[in-house]
N, C-alpha and C positions, 0 to 999 in steps of 0.2 A: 634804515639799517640793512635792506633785504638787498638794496642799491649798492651800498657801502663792500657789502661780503661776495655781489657779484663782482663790482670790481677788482676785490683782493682778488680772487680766484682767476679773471682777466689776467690780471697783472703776474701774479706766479706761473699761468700757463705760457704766457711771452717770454718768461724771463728764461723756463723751462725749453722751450722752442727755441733761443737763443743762444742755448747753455753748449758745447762743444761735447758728445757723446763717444761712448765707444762699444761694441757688442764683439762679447767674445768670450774665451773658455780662460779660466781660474789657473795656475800653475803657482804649487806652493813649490818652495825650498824649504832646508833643512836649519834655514835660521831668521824663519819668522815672517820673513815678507814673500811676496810673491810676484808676477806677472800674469795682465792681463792680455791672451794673444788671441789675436783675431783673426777673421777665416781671411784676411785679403795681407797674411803674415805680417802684419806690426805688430808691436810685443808694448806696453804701460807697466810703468815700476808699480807695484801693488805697495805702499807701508804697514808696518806689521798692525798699527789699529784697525784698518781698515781689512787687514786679511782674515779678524776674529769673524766678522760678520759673513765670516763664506766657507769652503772647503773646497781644496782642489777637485775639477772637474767639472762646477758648477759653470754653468753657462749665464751671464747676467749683461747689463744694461748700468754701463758706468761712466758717472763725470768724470772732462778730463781736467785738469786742473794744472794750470802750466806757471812755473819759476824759472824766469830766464829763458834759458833752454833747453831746460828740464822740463818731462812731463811725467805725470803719474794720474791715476785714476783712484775714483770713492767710488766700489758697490754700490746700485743704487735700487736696483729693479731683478728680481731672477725671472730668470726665463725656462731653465729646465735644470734640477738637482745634480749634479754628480752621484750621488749618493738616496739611495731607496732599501732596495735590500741589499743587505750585506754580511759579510762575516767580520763578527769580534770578540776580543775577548775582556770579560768580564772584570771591571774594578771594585771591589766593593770596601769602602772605607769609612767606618761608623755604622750610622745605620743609613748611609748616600748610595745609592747603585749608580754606576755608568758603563759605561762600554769605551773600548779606542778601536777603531776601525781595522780589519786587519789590511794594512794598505801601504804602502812604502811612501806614499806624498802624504799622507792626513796622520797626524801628529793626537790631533784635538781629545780632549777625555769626552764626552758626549752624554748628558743626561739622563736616565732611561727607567722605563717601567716595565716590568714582567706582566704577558699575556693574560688574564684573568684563567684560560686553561692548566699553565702551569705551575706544577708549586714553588715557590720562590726558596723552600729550604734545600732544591735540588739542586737549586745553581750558586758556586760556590765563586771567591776570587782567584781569578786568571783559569776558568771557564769560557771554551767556545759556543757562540751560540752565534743565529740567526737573528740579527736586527732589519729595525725599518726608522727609518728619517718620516719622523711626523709632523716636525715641527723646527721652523728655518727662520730666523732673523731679518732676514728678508720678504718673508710671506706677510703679508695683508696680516695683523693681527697675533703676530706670531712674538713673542720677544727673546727670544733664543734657539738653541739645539734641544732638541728633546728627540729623544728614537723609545721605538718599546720591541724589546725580548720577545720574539714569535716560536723558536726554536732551541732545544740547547744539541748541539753538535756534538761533542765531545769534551769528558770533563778534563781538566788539565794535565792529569798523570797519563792517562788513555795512550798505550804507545801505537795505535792508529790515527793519531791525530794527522799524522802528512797525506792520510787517504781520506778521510773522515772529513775533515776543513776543505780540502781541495773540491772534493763533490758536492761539498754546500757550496761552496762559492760558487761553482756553475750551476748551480741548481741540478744536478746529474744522480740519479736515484745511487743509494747506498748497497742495496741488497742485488743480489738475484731474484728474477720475478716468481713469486709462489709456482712451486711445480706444479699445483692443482691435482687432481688425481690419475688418472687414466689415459691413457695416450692410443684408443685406438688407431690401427691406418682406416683411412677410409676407403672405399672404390668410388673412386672419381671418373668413371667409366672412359678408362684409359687401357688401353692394350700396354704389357710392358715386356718386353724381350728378354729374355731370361741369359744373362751374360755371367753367370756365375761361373761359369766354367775357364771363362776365359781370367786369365792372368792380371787382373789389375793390379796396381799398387801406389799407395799415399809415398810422398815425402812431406816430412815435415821437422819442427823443431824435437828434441828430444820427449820432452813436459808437455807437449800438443795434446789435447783431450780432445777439441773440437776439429776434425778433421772433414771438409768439406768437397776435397777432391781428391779424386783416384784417377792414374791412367793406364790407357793399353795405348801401344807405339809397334806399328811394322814397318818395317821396309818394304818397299813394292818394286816390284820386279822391273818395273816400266818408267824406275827413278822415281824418288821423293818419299814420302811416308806418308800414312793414314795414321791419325792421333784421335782414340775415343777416348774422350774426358766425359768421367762421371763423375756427377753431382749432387751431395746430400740432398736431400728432399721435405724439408720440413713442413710444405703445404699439402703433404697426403697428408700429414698430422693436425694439422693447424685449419681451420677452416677461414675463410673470412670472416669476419665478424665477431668471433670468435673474443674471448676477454683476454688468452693468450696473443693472439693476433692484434688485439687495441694495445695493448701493454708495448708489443712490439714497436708497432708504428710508433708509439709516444719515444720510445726508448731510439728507436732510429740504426741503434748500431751498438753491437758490444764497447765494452769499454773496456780497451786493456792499458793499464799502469804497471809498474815494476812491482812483482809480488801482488797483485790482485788483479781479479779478472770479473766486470761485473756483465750479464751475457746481458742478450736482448731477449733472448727465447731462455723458458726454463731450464736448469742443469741437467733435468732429466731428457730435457730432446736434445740440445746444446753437445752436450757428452757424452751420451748414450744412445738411446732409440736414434737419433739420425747421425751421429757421426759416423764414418767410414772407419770402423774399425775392424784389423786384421780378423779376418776365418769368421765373419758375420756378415749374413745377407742383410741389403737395407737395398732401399728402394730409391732411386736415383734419377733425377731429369741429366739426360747424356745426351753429347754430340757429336758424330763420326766425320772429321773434316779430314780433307787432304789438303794436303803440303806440298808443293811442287819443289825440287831438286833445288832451285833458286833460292827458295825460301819463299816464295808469293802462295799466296790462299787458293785452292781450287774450291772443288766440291766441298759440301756441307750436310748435313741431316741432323735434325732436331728428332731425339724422340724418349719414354721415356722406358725405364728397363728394371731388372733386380741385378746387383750387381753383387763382388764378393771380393774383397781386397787379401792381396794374397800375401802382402808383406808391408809391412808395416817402417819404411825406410826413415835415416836420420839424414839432413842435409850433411851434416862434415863426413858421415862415415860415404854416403856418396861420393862426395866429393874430393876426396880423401881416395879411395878409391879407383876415379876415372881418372887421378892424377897420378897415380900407381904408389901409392904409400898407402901405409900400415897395412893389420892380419886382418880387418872385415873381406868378406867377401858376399853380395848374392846367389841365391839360386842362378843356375844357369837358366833357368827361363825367363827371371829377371833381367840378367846381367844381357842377354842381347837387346832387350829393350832399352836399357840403358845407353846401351854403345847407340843407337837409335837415336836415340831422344838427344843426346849429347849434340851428334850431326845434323841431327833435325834444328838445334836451337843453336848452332853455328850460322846455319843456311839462313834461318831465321832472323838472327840478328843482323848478317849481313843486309839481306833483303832491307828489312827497317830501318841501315844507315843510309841504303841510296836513296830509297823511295818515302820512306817514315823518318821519324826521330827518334833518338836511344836517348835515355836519362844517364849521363853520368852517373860512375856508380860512388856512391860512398858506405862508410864503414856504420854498422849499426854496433851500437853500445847497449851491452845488457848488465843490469845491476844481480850480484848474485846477493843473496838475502838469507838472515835466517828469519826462524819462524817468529822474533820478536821483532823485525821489518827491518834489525839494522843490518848495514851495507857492508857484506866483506870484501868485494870486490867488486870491480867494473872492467869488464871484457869485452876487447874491439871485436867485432865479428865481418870479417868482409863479403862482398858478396861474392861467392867461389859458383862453379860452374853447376852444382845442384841447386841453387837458388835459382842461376840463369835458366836453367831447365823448367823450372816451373814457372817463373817470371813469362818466360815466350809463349808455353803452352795456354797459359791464362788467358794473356793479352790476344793470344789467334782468336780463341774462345770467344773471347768477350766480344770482340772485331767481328766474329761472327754474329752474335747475338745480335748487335745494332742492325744489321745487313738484314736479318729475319725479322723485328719488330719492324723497322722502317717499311722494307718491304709490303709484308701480309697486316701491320696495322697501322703503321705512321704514328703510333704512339709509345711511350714507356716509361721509362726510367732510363735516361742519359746521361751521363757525365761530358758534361761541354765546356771548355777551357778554350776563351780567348787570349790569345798573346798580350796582346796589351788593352786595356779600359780600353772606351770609343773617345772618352772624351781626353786620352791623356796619346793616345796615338800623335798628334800634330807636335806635342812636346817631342816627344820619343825620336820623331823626325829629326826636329830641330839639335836634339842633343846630337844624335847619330851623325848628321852633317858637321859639327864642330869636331869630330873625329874623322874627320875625312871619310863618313862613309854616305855616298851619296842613295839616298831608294827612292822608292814610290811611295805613295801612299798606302799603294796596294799592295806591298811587302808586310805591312803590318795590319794589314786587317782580311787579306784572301790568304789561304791555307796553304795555294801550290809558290806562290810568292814570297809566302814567308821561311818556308821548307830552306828557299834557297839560301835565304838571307842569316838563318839559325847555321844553316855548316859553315858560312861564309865567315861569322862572327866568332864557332868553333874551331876554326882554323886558326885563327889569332893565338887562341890560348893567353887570353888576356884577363885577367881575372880579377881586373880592377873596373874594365868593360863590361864584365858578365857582373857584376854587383850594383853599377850602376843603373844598368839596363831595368833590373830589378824593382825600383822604384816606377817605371812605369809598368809594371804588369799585370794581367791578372789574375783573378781567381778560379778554380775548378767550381764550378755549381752542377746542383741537378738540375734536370730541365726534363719538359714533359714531352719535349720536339726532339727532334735529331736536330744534332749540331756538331760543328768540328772538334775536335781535342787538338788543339795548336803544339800543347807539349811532345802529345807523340804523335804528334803529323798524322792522326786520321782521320777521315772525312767522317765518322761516328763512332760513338765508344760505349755500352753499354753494359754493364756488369751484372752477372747472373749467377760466378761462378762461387759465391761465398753467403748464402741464404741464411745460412746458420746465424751470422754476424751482421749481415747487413738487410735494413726490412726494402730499400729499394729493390733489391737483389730475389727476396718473396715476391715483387710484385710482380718485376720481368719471368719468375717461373708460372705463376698465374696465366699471364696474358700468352706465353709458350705453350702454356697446356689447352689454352681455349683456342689456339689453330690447329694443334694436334689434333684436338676431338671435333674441331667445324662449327666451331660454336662462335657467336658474333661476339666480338669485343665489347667492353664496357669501357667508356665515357673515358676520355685521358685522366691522368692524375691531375688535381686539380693544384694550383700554386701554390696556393699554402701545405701541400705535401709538400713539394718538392721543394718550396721553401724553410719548411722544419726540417728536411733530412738535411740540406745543406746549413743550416745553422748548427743541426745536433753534429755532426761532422766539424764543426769549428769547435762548438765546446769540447769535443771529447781531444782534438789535440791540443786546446788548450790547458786541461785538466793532466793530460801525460805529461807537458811540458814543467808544471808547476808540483807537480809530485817528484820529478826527477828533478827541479831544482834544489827540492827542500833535503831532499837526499844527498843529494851531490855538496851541500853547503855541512850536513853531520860529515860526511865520508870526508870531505878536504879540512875540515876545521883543523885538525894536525898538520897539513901542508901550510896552510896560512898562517900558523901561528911559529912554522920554522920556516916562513918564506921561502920552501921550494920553489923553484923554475921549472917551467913549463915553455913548450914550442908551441905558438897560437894561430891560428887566422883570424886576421881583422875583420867580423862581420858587417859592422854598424857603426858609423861615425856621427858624434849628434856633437852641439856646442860643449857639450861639459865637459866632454871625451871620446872614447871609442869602445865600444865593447867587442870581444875578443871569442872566439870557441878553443878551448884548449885540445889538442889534436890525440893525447895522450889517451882521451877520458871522455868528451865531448862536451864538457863543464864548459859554461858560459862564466865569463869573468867581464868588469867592467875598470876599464883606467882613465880613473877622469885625468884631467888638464892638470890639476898639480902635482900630480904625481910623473907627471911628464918632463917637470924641470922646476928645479925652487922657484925661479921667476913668471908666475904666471903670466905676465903680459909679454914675454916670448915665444907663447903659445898660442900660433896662429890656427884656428880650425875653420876652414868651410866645409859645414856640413852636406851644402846643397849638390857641393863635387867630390865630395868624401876626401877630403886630401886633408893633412897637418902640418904648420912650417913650425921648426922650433928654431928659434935665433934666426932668423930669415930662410931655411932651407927645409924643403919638402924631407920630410921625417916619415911619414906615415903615409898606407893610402889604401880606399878598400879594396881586401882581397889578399894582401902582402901577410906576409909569415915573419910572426914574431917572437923574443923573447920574452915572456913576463914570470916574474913574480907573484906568488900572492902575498896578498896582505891580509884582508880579514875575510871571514866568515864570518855574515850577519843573519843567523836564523828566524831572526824576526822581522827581516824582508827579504829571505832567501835568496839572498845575492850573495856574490864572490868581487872582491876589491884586488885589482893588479897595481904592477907596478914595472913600465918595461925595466930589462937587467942590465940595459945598454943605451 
């Protein structure tokens, strides 16, 4: 018998060994079956029995099973969930509880049990809460979906729910961190130069509570200017260690969304004791750098001071202003520093186009709100010449700061931006070449190389080229080393000037104050900092991103439902369609394929070159300006449906 059962199990492991396999990721549609795609890009028709036993995202191990020359796959093995924690909301019918995923590909009703911590009379149907996937169809012993309620979010009416939901789902803290009580300064046996007297002054948005920079700007006799930028100070407040200080680091960076602001430091420092507020001394890590005439960096000095903001400036009434429109006017002790700072961040900016890189400018979108969060409008804001002002001052600054950590400690807090991945550069080559543009290797991976090749590719003004290009690129990360910033062409980039908001930004004031006073640095940041500051920096613009879609989907539902037109740019070309930015508003819209011509199959898309033929002829292409349409607004996967108008 013992003989018998070893050879069954012989014989199913051959037969298993010989069976045709497939390993890859779950992709549902909207009617029931799915595709399995795999990392070496083949796609297996999923049929809808077999897509019950999974959920989009799931990564599994599936036969392939072939008709003709047809092939499709059965589920057979998981390898790693799609789905763990998540946001959903609450079905309750009888006495059954379940959850639906809040998720725009997973459809499924999903089984579920309330936490034992919470009470089950608080959670009600169609209720946001926090679930967990316990239990998978495909797990060793498992015979279906089952999740259990760990959280309730928000209950259904709660008109916070687009802020509320968006923060659970990154896992991103809800509140402001406890003020705690007492906010002594400390003395951190520091000398600090008493600069009250002199003339500083913030720009900033109107509603700005947290103001973390002031400047003073002269003209020098002997050409160029001297710019002292002073900077809030929240680590005479804050000690290391400190549970304000952990809270920080866990939190990584303020989070701002439209109509809420969640800080990293409490409201009482954040807003108060250290922000730069007009006719109040606060205590300031400042830097006295010179500008040469060209616009190129001279001298420097780090140190730190009490400082006293002497006017409390709006960017439009600036700018507005330097452009000679409207009745604002400054103090005239302002107003020459302005005429200053203007010239200074002309020379500036030229300097950064020959030597450096300039980021195209685009229009930022603010939603105006009342106080029950709904939208009454959305206003294009450009960037005008008082933002540029502060934008260049910043960026000297920060250019600074790399040049002083590097120097005096070879450690810090860096922001380092490769052009393109290492491993996607030979791609990047290969494409560039099919556009006739021949480089080197060392165009995309050495800094003074690529400098070139970024105006060369600028000069096109090709904007189907710059969208492409895209797909090979990288990301900004922190790093604990010096490293180049590719985007704006400098050999290191280090950010100090925003402490209030950013805890990297704490740490570079740390290590600034321990060479001021001659004291031996501590240990570099170790990776997992600077691997959570650059993950919380992904979540938090994920979470802006997704609060302003759910907005944007209330605010247009009256355009979708009288099919307004809209001027777009084509962002993103994928097989089902293209999705669009509307230029109006900066609302993201999606046109799949049928709605591109009744005949689906005259709908040619390559996604892989972004382009679109309908009835034989190139239609679309990324980066091209469009007319569409809406069609729907679907609040229950915050999306917007087009339609081109032509």
């Amino acid at each position: 018998m013992l003989q018998n059962n070893s050879l069954l199990a012989q014989l199913k492991q051959q037969i298993r060994d010989t069976t045709p396999r497939a390993e890859g990721v779950i992709k549902a549609t909207e009617k029931g079956f799915g595709f399995l795609e795999t990392d070496s890009g083949e796609s297996y028709f999923v049929p809808p029995p077999a897509m019950k036993q999974v959920l989009h995202g799931d990564r599994v191990e599936a036969v392939i099973h072939e008709n003709g020359d047809k092939k499709s796959v059965e589920p057979e093995k998981l390898i790693e969930a799609g789905l763990d924690r998540f946001v959903a909301r609450v079905q309750k019918r009888e006495d059954r509880l379940a959850v639906v995923p809040d998720h725009p590909s997973i459809r499924n009703v999903l089984k579920a049990r309330i936490k034992n911590s919470l009470d089950e009379t608080t959670i009600a149907d169609g209720d946001w809460v926090v679930a967990r996937l316990v239990r998978h169809p495909l797990k060793e012993n498992d015979r279906g979906f089952f999740t259990q309620i760990d959280e309730l979010v928000a209950k259904s009416d709660d008109p916070t729910v687009p802020w509320r939901v968006t923060l659970a789902r990154h896992a991103l803290e809800q509140e402001c961190p406890d003020a705690g009580t007492e906010w002594p300064l400390h003395d951190e046996g520091l000398t600090r130069e008493d600069l009250t007297a002199q003339p500083f002054f913030t720009i900033d948005g109107e509603k700005t509570r947290d103001m973390d920079d002031a400047l003073h700007v002269e003209a020098l006799e002997s050409g160029g200017w001297r710019l002292s930028v002073a900077i809030a100070d929240p680590t005479a407040y804050v000690e290391e260690g400190h549970a304000a200080d952990l809270e920080a680091r866990t939190r990584a960076f303020t989070v701002y969304l439209p109509g809420q602001n969640v800080t990293m430091l409490p409201e009482q420092l954040a807003d108060d004791l250290c922000s730069l507020w007009e006719g109040q001394e606060r205590p300031a890590l400042a830097c006295s750098l010179d500008i040469n005439a060209d616009g190129s960096l001279g001298d420097y000095r780090f140190f730190a001071a009490n400082v006293k903001s002497h006017a409390k400036l709006v960017y439009d009434r600036v700018s507005d202003w330097i452009e000679g429109q409207g009745d604002w006017a400054p103090a005239d002790n302002i107003a020459e520093q302005l005429k200053a700072l203007r010239d200074l961040t002309e020379a500036r900016t030229a300097w950064r186009n020959e030597h450096a890189l300039v980021f195209k400018d685009r229009p930022d979108y603010v939603f105006d709100l009342d106080e029950a969060g709904n939208v009454l409008g959305i206003r294009t804001e450009d960037r005008r010449i008082a933002n540029r002002m502060i934008e260049e001052s910043m960026i000297a600054a920060n250019a600074c700061c790399a040049d002083f950590l590097a120097k005096h400690i070879g450690h810090g807090i860096f922001n380092v931006h490769r052009a393109f991945e290492p491993e996607k550069a030979e791609s990047a080559q290969e494409f560039l070449a099919t556009q006739e543009i021949e480089v080197a290797q060392e165009a995309l991976t050495e800094l003074a190389h690529y400098k070139e090749l970024k105006r060369a590719l600028e000069s096109r003004d090709d904007a189907w080229l710059d969208a492409r290009l895209r797909r090979f690129q990288g990301f900004t990360s922190m790093s604990a080393q010096p490293g180049p910033h590719f985007g704006l062409g400098l050999p290191a980039y280090a950010t100090w000037t925003s402490p209030i908001r950013k805890y990297g930004d704490m740490v570079n004031h740390r290590l600034i104050k321990r060479v001021l006073k001659g004291e031996q640095a501590p240990a570099e940041a170790s990776q997992q900092l600077t691997e959570q500051l650059t993950e919380r920096r992904r979540l938090n613009r994920m979470a802006e991103r997704d609060v302003k879609d759910w907005l944007y989907v209330r605010y247009l539902t009256p355009a979708a439902q009288n099919q307004d037109a809209f001027d777009a740019e084509i962002m993103a070309i994928n097989r089902g369609g293209m999705r669009v930015r509307l230029l109006e508003n900066g609302a993201t819209a999606f046109v799949p394929a049928p709605l591109m011509h009744s005949d689906r199959t005259k709908v040619v898309i390559d996604d892989k070159e972004g382009r679109i033929q309908i009835e034989g002829e190139e239609r679309y292409k990324l980066g091209d300006n469009v007319r569409v349409a809406l069609t729907e607004a679907r609040e229950e996967t915050r999306s917007l449906v087009a339609k081109p108008t032509a």
